[in-house]
C-alpha positions as CSV (number, residue, x, y, z in Angstrom):
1,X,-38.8,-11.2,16.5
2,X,-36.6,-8.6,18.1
3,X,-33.1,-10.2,18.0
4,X,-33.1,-10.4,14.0
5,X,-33.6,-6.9,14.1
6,X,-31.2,-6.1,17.1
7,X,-28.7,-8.1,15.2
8,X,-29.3,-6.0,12.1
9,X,-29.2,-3.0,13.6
10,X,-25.8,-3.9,15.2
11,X,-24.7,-5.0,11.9
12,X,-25.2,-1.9,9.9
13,X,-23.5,0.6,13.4
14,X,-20.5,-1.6,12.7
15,X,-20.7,-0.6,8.8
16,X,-21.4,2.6,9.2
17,X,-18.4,2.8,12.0
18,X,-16.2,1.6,9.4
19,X,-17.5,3.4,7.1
20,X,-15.9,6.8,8.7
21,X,-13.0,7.4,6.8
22,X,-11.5,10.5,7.9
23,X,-9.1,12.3,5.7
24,X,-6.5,14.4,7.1
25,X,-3.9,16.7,4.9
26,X,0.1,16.9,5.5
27,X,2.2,19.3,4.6
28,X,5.5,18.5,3.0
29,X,7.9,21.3,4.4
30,X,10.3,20.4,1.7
31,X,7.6,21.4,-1.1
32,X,5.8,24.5,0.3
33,X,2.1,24.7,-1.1
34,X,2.2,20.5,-1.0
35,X,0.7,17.8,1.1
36,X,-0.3,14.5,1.1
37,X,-3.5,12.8,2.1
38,X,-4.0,10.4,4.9
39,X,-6.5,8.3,4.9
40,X,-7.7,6.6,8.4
41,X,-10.8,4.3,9.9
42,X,-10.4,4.5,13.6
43,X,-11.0,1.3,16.1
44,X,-13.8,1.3,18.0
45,X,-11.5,2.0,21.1
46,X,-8.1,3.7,21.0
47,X,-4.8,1.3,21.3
48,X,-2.0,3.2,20.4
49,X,-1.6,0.6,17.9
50,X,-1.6,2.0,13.9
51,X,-1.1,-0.2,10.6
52,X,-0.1,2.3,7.8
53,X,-1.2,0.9,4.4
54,X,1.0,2.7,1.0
55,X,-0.4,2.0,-2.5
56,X,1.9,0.8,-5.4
57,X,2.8,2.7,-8.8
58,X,-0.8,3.7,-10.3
59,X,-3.5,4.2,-7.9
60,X,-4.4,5.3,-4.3
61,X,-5.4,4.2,-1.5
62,X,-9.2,4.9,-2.0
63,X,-8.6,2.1,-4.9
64,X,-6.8,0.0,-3.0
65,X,-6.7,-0.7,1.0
66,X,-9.8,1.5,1.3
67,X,-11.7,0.6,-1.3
68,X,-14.6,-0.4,0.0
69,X,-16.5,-3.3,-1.4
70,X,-20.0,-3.0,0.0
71,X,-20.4,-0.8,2.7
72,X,-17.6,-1.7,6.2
73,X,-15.9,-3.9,3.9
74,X,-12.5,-2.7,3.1
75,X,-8.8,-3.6,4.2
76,X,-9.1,-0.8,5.9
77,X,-11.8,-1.2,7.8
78,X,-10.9,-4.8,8.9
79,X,-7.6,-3.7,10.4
80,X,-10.1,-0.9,12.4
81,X,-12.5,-3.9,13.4
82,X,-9.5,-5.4,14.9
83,X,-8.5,-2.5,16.8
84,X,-5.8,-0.7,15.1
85,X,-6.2,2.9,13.8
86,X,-5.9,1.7,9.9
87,X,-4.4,4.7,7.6
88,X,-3.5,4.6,3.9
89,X,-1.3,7.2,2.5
90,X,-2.1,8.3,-0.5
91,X,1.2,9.7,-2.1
92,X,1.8,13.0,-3.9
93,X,0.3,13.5,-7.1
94,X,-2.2,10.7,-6.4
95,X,-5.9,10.3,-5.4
96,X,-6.6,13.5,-2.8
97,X,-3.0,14.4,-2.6
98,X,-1.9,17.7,-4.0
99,X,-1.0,17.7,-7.6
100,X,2.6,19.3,-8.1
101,X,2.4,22.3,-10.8
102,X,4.8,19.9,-13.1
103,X,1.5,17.7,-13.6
104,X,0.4,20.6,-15.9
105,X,3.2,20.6,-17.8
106,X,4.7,18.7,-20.2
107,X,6.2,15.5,-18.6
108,X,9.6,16.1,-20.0
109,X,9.9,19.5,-18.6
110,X,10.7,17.9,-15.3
111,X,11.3,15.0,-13.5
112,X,9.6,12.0,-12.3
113,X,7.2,12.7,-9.3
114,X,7.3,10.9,-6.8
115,X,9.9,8.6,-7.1
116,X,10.9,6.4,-4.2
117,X,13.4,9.0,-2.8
118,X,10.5,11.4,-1.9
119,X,8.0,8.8,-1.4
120,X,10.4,8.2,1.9
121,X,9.7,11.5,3.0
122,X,5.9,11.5,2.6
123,X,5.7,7.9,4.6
124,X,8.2,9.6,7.4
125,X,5.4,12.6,7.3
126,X,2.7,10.3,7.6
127,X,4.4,8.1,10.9
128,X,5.3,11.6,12.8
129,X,1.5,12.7,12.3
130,X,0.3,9.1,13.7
131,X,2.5,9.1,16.9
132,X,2.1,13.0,17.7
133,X,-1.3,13.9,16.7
134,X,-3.0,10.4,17.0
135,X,-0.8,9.1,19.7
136,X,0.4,6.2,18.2
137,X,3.3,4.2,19.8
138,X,3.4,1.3,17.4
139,X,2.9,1.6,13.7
140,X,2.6,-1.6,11.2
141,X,3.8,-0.5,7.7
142,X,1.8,-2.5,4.8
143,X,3.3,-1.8,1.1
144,X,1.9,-3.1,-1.7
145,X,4.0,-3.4,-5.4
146,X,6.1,-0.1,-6.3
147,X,5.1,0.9,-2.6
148,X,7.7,-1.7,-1.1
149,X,10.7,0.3,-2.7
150,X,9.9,3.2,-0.5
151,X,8.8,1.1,2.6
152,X,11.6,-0.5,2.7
153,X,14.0,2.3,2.4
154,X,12.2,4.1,5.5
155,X,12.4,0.8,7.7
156,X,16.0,1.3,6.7
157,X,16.3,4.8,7.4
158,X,14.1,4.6,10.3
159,X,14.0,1.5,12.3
160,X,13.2,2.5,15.7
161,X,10.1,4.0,14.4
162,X,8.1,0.8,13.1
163,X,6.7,-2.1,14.7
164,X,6.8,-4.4,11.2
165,X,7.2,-4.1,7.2
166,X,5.0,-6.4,5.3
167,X,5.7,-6.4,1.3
168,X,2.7,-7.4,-0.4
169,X,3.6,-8.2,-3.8
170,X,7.1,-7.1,-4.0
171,X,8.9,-6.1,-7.5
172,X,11.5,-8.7,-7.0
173,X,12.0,-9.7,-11.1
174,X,14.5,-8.0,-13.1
175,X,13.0,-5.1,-14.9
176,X,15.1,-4.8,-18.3
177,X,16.0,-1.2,-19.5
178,X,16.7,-1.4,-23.2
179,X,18.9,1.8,-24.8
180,X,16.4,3.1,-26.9
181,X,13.7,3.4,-23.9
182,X,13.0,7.0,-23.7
183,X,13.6,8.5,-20.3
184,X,10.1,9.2,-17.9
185,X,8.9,12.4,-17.6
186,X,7.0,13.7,-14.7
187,X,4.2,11.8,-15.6
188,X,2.3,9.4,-17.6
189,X,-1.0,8.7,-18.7
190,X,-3.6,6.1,-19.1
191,X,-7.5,5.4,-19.1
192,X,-9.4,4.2,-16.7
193,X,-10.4,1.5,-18.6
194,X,-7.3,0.3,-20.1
195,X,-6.2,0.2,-16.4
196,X,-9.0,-1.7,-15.5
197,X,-8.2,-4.4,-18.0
198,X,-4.6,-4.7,-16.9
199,X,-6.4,-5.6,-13.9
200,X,-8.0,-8.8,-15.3
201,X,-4.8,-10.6,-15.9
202,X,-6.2,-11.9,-18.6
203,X,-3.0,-13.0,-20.0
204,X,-2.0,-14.7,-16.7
205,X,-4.7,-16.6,-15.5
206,X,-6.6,-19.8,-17.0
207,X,-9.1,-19.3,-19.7
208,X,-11.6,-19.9,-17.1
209,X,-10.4,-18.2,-14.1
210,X,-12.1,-14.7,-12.8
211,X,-10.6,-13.7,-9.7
212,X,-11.5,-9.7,-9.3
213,X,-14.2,-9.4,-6.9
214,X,-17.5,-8.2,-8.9
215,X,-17.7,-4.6,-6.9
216,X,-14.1,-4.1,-9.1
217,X,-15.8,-4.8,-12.2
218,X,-18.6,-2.5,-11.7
219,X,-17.2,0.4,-9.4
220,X,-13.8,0.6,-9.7
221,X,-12.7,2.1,-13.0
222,X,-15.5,5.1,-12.7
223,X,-13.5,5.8,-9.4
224,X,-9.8,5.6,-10.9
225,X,-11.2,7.8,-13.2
226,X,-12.5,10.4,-10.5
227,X,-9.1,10.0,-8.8
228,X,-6.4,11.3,-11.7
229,X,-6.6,14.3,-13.2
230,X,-7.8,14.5,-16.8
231,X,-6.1,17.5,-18.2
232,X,-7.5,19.6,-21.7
233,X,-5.9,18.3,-24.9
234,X,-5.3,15.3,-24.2
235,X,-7.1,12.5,-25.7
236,X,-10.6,11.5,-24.5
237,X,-10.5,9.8,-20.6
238,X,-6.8,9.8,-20.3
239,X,-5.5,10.4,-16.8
240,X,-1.9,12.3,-15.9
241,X,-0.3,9.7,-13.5
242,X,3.3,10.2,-11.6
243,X,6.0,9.0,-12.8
244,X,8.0,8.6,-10.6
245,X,7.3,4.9,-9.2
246,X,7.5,3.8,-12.9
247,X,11.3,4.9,-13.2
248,X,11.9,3.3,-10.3
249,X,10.9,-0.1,-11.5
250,X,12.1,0.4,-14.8
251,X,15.9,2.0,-13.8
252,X,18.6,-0.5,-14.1
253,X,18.5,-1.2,-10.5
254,X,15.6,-2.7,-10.5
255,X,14.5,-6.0,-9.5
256,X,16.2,-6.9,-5.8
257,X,18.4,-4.0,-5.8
258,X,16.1,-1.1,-4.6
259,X,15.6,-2.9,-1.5
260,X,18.5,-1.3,1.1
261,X,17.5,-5.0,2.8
262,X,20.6,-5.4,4.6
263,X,19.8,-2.3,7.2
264,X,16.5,-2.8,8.2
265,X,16.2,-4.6,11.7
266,X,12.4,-4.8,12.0
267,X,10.5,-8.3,11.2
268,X,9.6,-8.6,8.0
269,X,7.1,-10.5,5.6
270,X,6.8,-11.1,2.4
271,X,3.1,-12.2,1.1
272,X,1.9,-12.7,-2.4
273,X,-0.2,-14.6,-4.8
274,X,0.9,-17.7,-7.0
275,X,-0.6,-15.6,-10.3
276,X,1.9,-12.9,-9.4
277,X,3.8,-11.6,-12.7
278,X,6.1,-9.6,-10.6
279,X,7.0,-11.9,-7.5
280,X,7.3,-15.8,-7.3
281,X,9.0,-18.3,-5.1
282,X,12.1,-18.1,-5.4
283,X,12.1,-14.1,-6.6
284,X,10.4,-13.8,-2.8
285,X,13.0,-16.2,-1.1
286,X,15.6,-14.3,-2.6
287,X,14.6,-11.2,-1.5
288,X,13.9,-12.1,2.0
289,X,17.0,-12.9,2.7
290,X,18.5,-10.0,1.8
291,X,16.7,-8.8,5.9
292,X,19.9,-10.5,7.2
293,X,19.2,-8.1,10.5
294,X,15.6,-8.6,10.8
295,X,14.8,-10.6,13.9
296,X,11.7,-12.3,12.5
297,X,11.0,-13.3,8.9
298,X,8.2,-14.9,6.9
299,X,7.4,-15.8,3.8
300,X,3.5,-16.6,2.0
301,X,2.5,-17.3,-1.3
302,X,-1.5,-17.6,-1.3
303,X,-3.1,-19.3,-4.3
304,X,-5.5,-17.9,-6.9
305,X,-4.3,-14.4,-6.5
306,X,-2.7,-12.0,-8.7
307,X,-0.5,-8.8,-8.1
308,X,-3.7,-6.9,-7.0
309,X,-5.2,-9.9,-4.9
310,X,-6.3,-6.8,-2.5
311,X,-8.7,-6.8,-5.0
312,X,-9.9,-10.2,-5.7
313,X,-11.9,-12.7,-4.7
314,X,-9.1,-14.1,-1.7
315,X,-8.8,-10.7,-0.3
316,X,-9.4,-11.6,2.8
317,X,-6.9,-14.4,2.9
318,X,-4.5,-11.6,2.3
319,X,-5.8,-9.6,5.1
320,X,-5.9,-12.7,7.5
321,X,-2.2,-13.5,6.8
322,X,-1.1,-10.1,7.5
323,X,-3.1,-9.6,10.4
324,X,-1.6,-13.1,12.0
325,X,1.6,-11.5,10.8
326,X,1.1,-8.4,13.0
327,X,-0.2,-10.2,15.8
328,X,3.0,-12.2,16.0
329,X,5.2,-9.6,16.0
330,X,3.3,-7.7,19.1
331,X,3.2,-11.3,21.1
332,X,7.2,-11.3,20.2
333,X,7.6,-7.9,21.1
334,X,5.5,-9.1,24.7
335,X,7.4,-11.6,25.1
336,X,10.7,-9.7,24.6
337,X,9.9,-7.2,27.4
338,X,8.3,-9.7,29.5
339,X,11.9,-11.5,29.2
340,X,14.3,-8.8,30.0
341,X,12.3,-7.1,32.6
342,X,12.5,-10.8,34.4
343,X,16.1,-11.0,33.7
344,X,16.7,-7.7,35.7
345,X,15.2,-8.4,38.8
């Protein structure tokens, strides 16, 4: 009679360890008044191991890696259970981020926010805080969608500072500009709702196919909603959102191009469903070998999932294959040292 409830017990500590997500704010010293939130489930036991998680073009991380489908059960929270300090960085203008005064405004009365070229900053903020307040020595960079433009221009930039780059859902399709497509603003705005129903794929999937996990259908669009700010005077539910990943994936350059591929020497993989509108095969072959200089490369296409299979019902084959991912790198990285510290004896 006692073990059932030992076990239960044991069960609900490990939730309720998980559970404890701790929310730091950064500064930006380039924007004084400005900071970014980082979100973080510590490991039972310190490692010095950290996998950073960055959201795509909409919503944060708290909708995304962290959310949490019943309680303990996030993407966060598994990377903890598996002993890495699991953050998400939620970037500026989005979820507890700081909301830059322009967000008030009218969105042509300055540009986008947060486009990729800042977003490298805020993820270079983020990786300093990890290895010098939470001492860190290796840090795991997870991107999903609009978030892999930015990612991968930081691996670029900085290579000796991460461990791996994993592109979940990539934007690796040509994104067609026509002339007459006005210019973004700072921001843009939708419902929760409508967002929501993007979502569903509805036009994607078979008639008969539901992949969202049921805590999405009844949780998640109250808490987008919670997340963006809703601004007086503009119509009923509709949330100011940054603009800035938008212009990215809609500037002429989109598609491949945005990825400075060529420069980044850390292994790399590229994961992503088989309903995925804005990744497939040979879109994701393509792309990964534009890592010419990355020393270990590969490549996963899981079916029944969408572009926000983070959020569906094979989550967790997502989370398995990047966590295999990671572990491979650190047993190369082992095996590496173990190699040339033999060879100079």
């Amino acid at each position: 009679m006692l073990a059932p409830l030992l076990l239960g017990l044991a069960s609900t500590a490990a939730a309720n360890a998980a559970d404890r997500v701790e929310t730091v704010q950064l500064p930006i010293a380039q924007r004084p008044g400005q900071h970014v939130a980082l979100h973080c489930v510590a490991p039972r036991r310190p490692s010095g191991k950290s996998v950073l998680f960055v959201h795509g073009a909409s919503f944060p991380t708290m909708l995304a890696a962290g959310f949490a489908f019943a309680p303990g059960d996030s993407w966060l929270a598994y990377a903890a259970e598996r002993g890495y300090l699991a953050c998400g960085l939620d970037f500026l203008g989005f979820g507890a981020s700081s909301r830059p005064a322009a967000m008030l405004a009218r969105p042509a009365d300055a540009p986008p926010i947060s486009a990729a070229r800042d977003a490298v900053t805020q993820i270079g903020i983020a990786v300093a805080y990890l290895r010098s307040q939470r001492h860190v020595t290796t840090v795991h960079l997870v991107a999903h969608s609009w978030g892999t433009i930015p990612a991968t221009a930081f691996a670029a930039r900085d290579a000796g500072r991460l461990a791996s780059l994993t592109l979940f859902g990539p934007i690796a399709h040509e994104h067609a500009k026509d002339d007459d497509t006005p210019a973004f603003g700072a921001w843009w705005s939708i419902t929760a709702r409508e967002r929501y129903e993007q979502l569903r794929f509805l036009q994607v999937l078979p008639a008969t196919t539901v992949l969202l996990e049921h805590a999405v259908d009844e949780r998640w669009a109250n808490a987008f909603e919670a997340s963006a700010p809703h601004v007086p005077g503009d119509r009923a539910g509709e949330l100011r959102i940054p603009a800035g990943p938008l212009a990215d994936i809609a500037a002429p350059a989109a598609g491949l191009a945005p990825y400075a591929a060529g420069t980044v020497e850390t292994p790399v993989f590229i994961v992503y469903g088989n309903y995925d509108t804005e990744v497939d095969d040979a879109g994701a072959a393509a792309l990964l070998a534009r890592f010419s200089r990355s020393p270990l490369k590969w490549r996963l296409r899981i079916d029944d999932g969408t572009h926000v299979m983070h959020l569906e019902t094979h989550r967790r084959s997502l989370y398995a294959g990047v966590d295999a991912f990671v572990r491979a790198v650190e047993a190369t990285r082992v095996a590496d040292a173990t190699h040339w510290g033999s060879s100079a004896r």
